[in-house]
C-alpha positions in Angstrom: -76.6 17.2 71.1 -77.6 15.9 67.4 -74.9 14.2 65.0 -75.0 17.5 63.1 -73.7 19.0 66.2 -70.5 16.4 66.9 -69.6 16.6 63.1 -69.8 20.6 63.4 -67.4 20.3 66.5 -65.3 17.8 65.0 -65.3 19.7 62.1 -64.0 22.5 63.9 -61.5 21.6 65.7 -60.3 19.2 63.1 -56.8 20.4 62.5 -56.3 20.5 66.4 -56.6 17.1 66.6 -54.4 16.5 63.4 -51.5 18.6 65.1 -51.9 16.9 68.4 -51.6 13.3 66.9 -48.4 14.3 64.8 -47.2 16.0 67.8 -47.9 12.7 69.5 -45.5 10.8 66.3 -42.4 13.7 67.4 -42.8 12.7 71.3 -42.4 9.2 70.5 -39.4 9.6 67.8 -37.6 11.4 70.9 -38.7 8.4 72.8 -36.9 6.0 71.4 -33.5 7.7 72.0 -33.9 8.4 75.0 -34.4 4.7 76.2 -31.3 4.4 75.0 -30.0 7.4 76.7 -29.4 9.4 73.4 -30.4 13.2 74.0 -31.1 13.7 70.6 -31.9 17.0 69.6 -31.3 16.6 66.1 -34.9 15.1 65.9 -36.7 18.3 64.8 -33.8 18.5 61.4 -35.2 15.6 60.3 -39.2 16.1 60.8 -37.8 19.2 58.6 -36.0 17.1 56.1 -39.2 14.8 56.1 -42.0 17.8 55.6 -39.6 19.4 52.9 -38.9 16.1 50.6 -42.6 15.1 50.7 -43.6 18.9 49.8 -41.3 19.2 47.0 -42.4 16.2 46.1 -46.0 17.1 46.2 -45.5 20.3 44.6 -43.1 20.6 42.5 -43.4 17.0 41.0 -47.0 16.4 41.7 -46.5 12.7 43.1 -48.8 11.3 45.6 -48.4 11.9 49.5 -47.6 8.0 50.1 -44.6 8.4 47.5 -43.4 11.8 49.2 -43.2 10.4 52.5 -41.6 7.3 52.1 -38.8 9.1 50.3 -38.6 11.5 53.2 -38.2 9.3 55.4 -35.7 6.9 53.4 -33.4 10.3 52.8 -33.7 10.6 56.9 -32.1 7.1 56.8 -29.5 7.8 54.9 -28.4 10.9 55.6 -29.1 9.6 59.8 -26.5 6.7 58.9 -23.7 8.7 57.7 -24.0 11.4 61.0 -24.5 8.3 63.5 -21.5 7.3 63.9 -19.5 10.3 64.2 -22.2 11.6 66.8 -22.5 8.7 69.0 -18.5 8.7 69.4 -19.8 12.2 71.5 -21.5 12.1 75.2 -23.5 14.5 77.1 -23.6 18.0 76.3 -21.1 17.3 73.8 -23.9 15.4 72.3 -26.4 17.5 72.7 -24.7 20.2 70.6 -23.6 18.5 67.8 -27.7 17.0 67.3 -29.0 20.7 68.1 -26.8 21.9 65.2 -28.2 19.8 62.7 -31.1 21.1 62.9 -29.8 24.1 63.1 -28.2 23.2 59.5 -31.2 22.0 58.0 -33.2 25.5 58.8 -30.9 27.3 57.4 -30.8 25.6 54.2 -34.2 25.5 54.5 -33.9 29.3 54.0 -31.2 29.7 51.4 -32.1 27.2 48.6 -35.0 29.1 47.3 -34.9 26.7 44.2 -36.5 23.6 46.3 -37.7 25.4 49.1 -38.9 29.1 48.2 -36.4 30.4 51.3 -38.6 32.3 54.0 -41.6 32.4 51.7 -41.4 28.2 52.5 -43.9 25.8 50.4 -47.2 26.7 49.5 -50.2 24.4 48.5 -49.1 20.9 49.4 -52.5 18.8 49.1 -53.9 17.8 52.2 -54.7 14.1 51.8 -53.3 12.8 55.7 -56.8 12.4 57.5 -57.3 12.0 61.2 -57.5 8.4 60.8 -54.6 8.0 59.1 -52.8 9.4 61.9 -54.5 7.4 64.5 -53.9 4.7 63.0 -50.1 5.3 62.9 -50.2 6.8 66.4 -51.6 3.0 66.9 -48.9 1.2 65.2 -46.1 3.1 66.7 -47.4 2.6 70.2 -47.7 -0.9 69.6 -44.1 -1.2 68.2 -42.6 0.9 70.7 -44.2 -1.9 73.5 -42.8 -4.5 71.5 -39.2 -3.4 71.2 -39.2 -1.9 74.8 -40.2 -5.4 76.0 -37.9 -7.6 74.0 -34.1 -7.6 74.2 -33.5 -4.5 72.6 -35.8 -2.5 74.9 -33.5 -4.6 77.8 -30.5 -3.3 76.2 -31.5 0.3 76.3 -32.6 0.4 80.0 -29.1 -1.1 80.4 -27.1 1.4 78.5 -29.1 4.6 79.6 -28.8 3.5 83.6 -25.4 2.6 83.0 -23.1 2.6 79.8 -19.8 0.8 81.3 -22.1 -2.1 83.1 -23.7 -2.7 79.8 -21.0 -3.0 78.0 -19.2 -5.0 80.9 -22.1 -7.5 80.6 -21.5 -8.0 77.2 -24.2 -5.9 75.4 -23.4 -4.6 71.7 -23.8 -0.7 73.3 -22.8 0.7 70.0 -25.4 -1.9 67.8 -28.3 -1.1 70.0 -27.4 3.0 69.9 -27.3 3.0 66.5 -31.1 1.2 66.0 -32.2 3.6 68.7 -30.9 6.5 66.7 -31.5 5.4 63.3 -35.6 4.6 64.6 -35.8 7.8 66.2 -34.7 9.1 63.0 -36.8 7.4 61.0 -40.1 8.1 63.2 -39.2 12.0 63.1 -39.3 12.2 59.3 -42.1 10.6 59.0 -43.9 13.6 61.6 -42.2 15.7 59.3 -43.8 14.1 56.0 -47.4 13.4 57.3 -46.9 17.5 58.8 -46.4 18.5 55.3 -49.6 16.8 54.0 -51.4 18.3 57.0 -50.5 22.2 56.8 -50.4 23.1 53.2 -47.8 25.2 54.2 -44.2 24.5 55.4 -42.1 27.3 56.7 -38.5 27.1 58.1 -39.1 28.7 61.3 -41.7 26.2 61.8 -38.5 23.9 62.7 -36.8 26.0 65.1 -35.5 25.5 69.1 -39.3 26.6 69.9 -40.3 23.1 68.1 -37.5 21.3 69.5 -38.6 23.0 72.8 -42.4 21.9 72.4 -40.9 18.1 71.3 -39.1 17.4 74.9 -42.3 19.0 76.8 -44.3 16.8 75.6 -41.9 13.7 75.6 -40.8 14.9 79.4 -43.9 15.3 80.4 -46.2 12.4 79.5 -42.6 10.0 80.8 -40.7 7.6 79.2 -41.0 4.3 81.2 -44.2 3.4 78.5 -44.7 4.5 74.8 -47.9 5.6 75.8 -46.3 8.1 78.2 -45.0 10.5 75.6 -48.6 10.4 73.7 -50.1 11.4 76.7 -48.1 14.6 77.1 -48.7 15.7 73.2 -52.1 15.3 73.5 -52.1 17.0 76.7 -49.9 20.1 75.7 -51.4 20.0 72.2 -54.7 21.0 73.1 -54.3 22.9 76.5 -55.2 26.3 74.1 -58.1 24.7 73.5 -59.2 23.6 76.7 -58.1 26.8 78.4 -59.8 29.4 76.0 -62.4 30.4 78.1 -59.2 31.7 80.1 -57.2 33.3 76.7 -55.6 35.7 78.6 -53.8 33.9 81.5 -53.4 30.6 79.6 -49.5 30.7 79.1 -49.3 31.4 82.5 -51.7 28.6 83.8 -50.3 26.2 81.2 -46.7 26.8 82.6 -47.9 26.9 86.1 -49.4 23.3 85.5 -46.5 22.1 83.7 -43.9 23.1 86.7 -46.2 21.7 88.9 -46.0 18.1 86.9 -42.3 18.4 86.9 -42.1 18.9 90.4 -44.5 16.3 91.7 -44.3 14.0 89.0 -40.2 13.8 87.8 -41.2 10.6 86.1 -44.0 12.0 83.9 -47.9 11.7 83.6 -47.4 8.0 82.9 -45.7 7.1 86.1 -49.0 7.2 88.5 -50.1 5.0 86.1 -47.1 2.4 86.2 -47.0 1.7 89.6 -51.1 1.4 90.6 -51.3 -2.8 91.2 -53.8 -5.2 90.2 -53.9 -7.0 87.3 -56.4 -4.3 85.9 -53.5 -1.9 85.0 -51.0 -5.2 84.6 -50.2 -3.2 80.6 -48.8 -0.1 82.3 -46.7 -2.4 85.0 -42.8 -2.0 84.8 -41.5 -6.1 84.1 -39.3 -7.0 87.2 -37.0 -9.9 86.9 -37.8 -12.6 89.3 -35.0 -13.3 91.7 -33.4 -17.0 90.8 -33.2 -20.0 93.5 -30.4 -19.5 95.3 -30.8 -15.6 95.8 -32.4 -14.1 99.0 
């Protein structure tokens, strides 16, 4: 195989690989809550609020991608910190709704304000100036964040509050701080998806941010397992490009892919990554859950 041959393939499947790496940037936005044991599904509203700010601002005002995004995800902020604090005041499915209908929300007008959006017709001819390496390098940087906070007191606090909310809060943990930094992160991390999306597809559509996409999101989160940001990467990348990997096998490949993904469920509750988290040896000391060490006078 020449060089001409791996930039033809590469070539090729070069939007795949572009799809699968922002897929990778939704899995981990969902991470993030759910350390803290936040079922947001609200996260797909704002990758939708993200991909439509930095296409109107591609398109309509003709500023660079850069600017676009950052304002995406800025407006994510802002409008995330004024819904926070009435929807962390909710728990479980209660919770669940309210985030599901904000995205819900932000479809529909999505599809009504044809003045910024074009409705149903959706955006058409954003630039596309996000490269491959762009996103692997923010794929990188995320990853490496995630570790950080997931291994420093805030990643303590989470595990706390998501095994148990009335021991954290008996031990003196800020449960409504740490929520609102898991939220607002998760937040921020799905508009920027949303933004880099927009400079990816040329096109955005409304029904591109539906419950299918939300659906897709928590697959690929679920699947890959939350005990290490790499975890949720894993399961894009893995679900991104099964259609790929399976063409040879087109027509039974929703059936194998859901075959294989029941079978993951089943045999691995705790995700791809778990296998990984529990081998020993100080060859796979990264993936290694941190244990505290029992003190002196403890048996």
């Amino acid at each position: 195989m020449t060089f001409s041959d791996v930039a033809d393939w590469f070539q090729i499947y070069n939007h795949s690989f572009a799809t699968a790496l922002i897929n990778a940037v939704m899995a981990l936005s969902l991470y993030f809550s759910l350390r803290a044991g936040i079922f947001n599904l609200s996260a797909v509203g704002f990758m939708a609020l993200g991909a439509y700010t930095a296409g109107i601002f591609a398109v309509k005002l003709g500023t660079i991608s850069i600017v676009g995004i950052t304002v995406g995800v800025l407006v994510s902020l802002a409008v995330g910190s004024i819904l926070v604090f009435p929807i962390l005041r909710l728990r479980g499915h209660y919770l669940a709704i309210a985030t599901l209908s904000f995205g819900g929300i932000v479809q529909a007008l999505a599809l009504n304000l044809d003045s910024l959006t074009n409705g149903p017709a959706g955006l058409i001819g954003v630039p596309v100036t996000v490269k491959v390496w762009h996103l692997l390098i923010i794929v990188s940087v995320l990853v490496y964040v995630a570790w950080v906070l997931t291994t420093s007191r805030t990643g303590r606090a989470w595990d706390a509050i998501r095994t148990d909310l009335s021991a954290a809060r008996a031990m003196g943990i800020n449960v409504e701080h740490y929520r609102l930094v898991s939220f607002l992160i998760s937040t921020a991390t799905a508009a920027l998806a949303g933004g880099l999306w927009a400079h990816v597809n040329r096109v955005i559509v409304p029904f591109e941010f539906g419950f299918p996409q939300l659906t897709f999101v928590l697959v690929n989160t679920l699947l890959g397992g939350i005990s290490h940001p790499v975890g949720p990467v894993l399961g894009a990348l893995l679900v991104s490009t099964m259609p790929e990997w399976l063409d040879k096998f087109e027509q039974y490949r929703e059936m194998i892919i859901g075959f294989l993904l029941v079978v993951i469920v089943i045999y691995l509750p705790n995700g791809l990554i778990a296998p990984f988290a529990t081998m020993r040896g100080r060859k796979f000391s990264f993936f290694k859950p941190t244990q505290a060490k029992p003190s002196e006078g403890e048996s």
